[in-house]
C-alpha positions as CSV (number, residue, x, y, z in Angstrom):
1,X,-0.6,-8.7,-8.4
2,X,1.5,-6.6,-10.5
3,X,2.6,-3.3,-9.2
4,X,0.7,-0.7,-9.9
5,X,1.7,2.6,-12.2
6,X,-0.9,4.9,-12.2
7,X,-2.3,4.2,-8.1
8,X,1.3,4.4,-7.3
9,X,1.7,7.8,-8.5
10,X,-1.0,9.3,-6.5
11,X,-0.4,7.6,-3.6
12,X,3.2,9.6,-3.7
13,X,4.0,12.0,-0.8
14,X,7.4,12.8,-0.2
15,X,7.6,11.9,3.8
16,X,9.6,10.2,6.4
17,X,9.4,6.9,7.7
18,X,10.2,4.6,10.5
19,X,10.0,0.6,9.9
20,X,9.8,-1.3,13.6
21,X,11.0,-5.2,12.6
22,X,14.0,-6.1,10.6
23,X,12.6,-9.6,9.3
24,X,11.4,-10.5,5.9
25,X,8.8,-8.7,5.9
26,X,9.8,-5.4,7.6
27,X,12.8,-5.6,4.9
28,X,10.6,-5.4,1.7
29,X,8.8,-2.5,3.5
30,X,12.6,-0.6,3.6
31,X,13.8,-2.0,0.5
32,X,10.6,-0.4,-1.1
33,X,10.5,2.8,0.3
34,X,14.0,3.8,0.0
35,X,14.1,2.4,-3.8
36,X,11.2,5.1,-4.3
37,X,13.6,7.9,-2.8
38,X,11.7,8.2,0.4
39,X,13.6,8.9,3.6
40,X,13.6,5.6,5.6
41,X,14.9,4.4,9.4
42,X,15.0,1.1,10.2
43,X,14.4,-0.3,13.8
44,X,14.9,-3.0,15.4
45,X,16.3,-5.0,18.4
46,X,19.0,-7.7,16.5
47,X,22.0,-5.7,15.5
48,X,22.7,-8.5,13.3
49,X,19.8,-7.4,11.4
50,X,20.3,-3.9,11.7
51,X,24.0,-4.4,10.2
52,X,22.4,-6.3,7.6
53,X,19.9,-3.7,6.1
54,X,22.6,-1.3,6.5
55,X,25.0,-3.3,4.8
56,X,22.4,-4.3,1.7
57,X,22.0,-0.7,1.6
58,X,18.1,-1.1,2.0
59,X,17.7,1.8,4.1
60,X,19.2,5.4,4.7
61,X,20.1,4.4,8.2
62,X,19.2,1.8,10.8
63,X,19.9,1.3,14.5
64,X,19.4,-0.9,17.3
65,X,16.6,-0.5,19.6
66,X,13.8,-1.9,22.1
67,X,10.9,-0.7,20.7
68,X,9.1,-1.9,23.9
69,X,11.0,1.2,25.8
70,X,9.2,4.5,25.3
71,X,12.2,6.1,26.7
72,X,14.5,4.9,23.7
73,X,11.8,5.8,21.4
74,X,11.9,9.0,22.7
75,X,15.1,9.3,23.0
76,X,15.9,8.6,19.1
77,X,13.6,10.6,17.8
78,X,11.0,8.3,16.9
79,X,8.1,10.0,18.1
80,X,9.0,12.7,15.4
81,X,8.6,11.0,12.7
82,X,5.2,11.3,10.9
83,X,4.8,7.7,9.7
84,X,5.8,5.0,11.6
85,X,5.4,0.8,10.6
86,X,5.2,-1.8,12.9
87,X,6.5,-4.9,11.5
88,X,7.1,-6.9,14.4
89,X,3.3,-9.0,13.5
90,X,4.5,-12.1,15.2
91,X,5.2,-11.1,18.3
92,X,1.9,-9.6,20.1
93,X,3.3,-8.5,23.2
94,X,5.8,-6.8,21.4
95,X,4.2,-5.3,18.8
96,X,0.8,-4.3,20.7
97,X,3.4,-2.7,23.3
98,X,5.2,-1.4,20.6
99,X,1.9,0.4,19.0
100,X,0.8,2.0,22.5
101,X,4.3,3.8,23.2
102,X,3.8,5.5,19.5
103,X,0.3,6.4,19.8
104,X,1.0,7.7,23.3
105,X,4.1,9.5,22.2
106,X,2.3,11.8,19.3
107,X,3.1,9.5,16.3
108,X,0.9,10.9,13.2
109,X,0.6,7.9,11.6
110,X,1.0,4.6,12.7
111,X,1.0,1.2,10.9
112,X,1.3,-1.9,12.3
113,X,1.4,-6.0,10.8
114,X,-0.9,-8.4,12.7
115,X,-1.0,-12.1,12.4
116,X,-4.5,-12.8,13.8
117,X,-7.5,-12.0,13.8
118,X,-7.4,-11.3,18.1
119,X,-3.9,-9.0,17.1
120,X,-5.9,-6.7,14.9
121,X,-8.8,-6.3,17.4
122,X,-6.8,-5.3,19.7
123,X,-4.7,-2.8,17.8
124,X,-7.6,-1.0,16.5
125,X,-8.8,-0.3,20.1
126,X,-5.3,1.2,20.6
127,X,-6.1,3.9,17.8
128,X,-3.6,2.3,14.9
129,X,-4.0,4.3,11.9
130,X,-3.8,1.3,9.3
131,X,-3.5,-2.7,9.9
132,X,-1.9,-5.1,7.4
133,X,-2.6,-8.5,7.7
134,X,0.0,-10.0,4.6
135,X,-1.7,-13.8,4.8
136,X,-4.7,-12.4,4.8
137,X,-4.2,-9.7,1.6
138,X,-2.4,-12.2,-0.4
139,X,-5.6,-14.8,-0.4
140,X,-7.7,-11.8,-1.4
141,X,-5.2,-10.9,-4.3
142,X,-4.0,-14.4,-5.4
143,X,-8.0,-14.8,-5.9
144,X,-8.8,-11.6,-7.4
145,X,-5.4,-12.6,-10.4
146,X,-7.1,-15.9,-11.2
147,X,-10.2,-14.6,-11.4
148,X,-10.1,-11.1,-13.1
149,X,-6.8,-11.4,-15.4
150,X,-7.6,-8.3,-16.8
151,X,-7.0,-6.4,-13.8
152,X,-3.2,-4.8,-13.2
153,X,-4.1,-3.8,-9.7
154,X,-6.6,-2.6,-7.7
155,X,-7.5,0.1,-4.7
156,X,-10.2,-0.9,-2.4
157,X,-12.3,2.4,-1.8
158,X,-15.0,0.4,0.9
159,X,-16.1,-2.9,0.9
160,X,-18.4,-2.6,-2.0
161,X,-16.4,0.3,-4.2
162,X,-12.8,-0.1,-5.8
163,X,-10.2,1.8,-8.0
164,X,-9.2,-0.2,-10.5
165,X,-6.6,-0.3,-13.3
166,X,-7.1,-2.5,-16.5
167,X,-5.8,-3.3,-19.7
168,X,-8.1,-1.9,-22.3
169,X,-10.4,-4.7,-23.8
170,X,-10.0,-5.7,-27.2
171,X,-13.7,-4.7,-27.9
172,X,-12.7,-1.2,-26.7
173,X,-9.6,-0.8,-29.2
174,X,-9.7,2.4,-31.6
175,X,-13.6,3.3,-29.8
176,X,-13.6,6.5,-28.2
177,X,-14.7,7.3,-24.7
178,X,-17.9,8.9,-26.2
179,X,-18.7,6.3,-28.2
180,X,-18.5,3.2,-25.2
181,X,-20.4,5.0,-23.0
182,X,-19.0,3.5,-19.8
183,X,-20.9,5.1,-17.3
184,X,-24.4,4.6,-19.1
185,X,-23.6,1.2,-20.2
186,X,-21.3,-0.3,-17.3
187,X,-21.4,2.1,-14.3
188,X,-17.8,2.8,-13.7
189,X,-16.5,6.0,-14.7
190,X,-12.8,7.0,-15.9
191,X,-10.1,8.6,-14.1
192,X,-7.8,8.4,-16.5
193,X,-6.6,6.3,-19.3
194,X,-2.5,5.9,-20.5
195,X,0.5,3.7,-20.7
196,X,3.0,2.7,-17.7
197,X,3.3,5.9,-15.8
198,X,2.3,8.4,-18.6
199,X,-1.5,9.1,-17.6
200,X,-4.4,12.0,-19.1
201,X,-6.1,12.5,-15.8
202,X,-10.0,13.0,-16.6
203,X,-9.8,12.0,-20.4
204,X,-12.2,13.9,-22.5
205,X,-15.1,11.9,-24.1
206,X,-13.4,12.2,-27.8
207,X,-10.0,9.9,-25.8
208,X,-9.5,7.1,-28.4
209,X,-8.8,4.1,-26.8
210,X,-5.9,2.3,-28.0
211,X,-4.5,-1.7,-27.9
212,X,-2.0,-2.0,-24.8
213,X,-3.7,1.2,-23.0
214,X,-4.9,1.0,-19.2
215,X,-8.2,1.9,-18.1
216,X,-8.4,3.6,-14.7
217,X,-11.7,3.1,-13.5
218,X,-14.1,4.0,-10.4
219,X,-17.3,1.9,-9.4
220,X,-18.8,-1.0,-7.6
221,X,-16.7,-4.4,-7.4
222,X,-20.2,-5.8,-9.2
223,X,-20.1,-3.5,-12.3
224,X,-16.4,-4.0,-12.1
225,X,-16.6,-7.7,-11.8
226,X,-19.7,-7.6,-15.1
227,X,-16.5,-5.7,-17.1
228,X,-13.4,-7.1,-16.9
C-alpha cells in the first residue's frame, strides 16, 4: 500500500528508539526511522550485522548485544529508552525472553514481531504494548489494494472503524463539501482534505474539492467499503 502523507504526519513524535534484530526486517524498521530524523539504536547479537547497519549508515549507532541478558540491557541503557522494537519474530525463545527483560526493566513502550499465532498469545500475556505480525498485515493490505484501488492508505481505528485516505472521486471534482453531504449521504465524516503533505485539517463545508485531491475520512469499513 502506498505510504501514507497525511497519517504519517500525525503519527509524528519526535522520540527515541531501540530496534532488537538486525535482519531484513529489523533493518527496514532502522532504515525508516532514521530516514525520518528520529534518533535510532540498533541491537543485536551478530556483529556482522551490527557493522553492516553501521556501515549502510541505517542507523545513528548500533552495537552488539544478548538481548536475552537483562544485565547488558541494563547495562547499555536500554531500559531508558521510551520505545523499544523487538524484531527478533522468528526466534520465540529469544524474542519472548527478550520482551519480559524490557517489560520487567521499565520500558514505556514495547513492540515486538511475532510469527505465529501461539507467539502473539503469548506476548500479549507478557504486557507488550503493540504486536506486528508482517505475513499476517501484508494479506490484509495486498487484499484491501486489489479491492479498494481508491484507497492511498489506511488506519484501522477497531475492527469495525478505520481512518482512511482517498483520492477524491471524479463525481466529487469542483463539488464543495456542503454540497456532497458526506456525512448525511455516506456516513464518514472529513478530517481533512489536501495534496501530498499539505493538509486543511477540519475543512469548512464551502472546501471545493478538486481533481488529484485526498480525502481524509473517518467511519465504518461498511460506509467506507459503499464509497470508494
Amino acid at each position: 500500500m502506498k505510504t501514507s502523507h497525511f497519517l504519517s504526519l500525525i503519527r509524528q513524535e519526535k522520540r527515541q528508539f531501540a530496534v532488537i534484530g538486525l535482519g531484513r526486517f529489523g533493518r527496514a524498521v532502522c532504515e525508516t526511522l532514521h530516514v525520518n530524523g528520529y534518533e535510532v539504536l540498533g541491537i543485536d547479537q551478530d556483529p556482522k550485522l551490527v557493522a553492516e547497519v553501521l556501515a549502510d549508515r541505517v542507523v545513528g549507532n548500533a552495537i552488539s548485544l544478548d538481548s536475552t541478558d537483562d544485565t547488558a540491557l541494563r547495562e547499555a541503557g536500554i531500559f531508558e529508552i521510551e520505545t523499544v522494537i523487538v524484531a527478533i519474530g522468528n526466534y520465540l525463545k529469544e524474542s519472548i525472553i527478550t520482551c519480559l527483560n524490557l517489560k520487567e526493566g521499565g520500558v514505556k513502550s514495547v513492540v515486538a514481531k511475532v510469527s505465529s499465532d501461539t507467539h502473539e498469545k503469548i506476548l500479549k500475556r507478557l504486557g507488550v504494548d503493540l504486536i506486528i505480525f508482517p505475513e499476517h498485515k501484508a494479506g490484509q493490505d495486498l487484499a484491501y489494494t486489489l479491492t479498494t484501488p481508491a484507497i492511498v492508505d489506511r488506519f484501522k481505528l477497531d475492527p469495525n472503524n478505520s481512518i482512511v485516505e482517498i483520492l477524491v472521486p471524479e463525481e466529487f471534482c469542483d463539488k464543495t463539501l456542503a454540497e456532497l453531504q458526506l456525512r448525511k449521504n455516506h456516513g464518514v465524516s472529513v478530517l481533512a482534505v489536501g495534496y501530498e503533505e499539505k493538509f486543511k485539517i477540519n475543512p469548512p463545508p464551502q472546501e471545493r474539492l478538486e481533481r488529484g485531491m485526498i480525502l481524509v475520512l473517518l467511519g465504518s469499513n461498511e460506509d467506507i467499503s459503499r464509497l470508494v
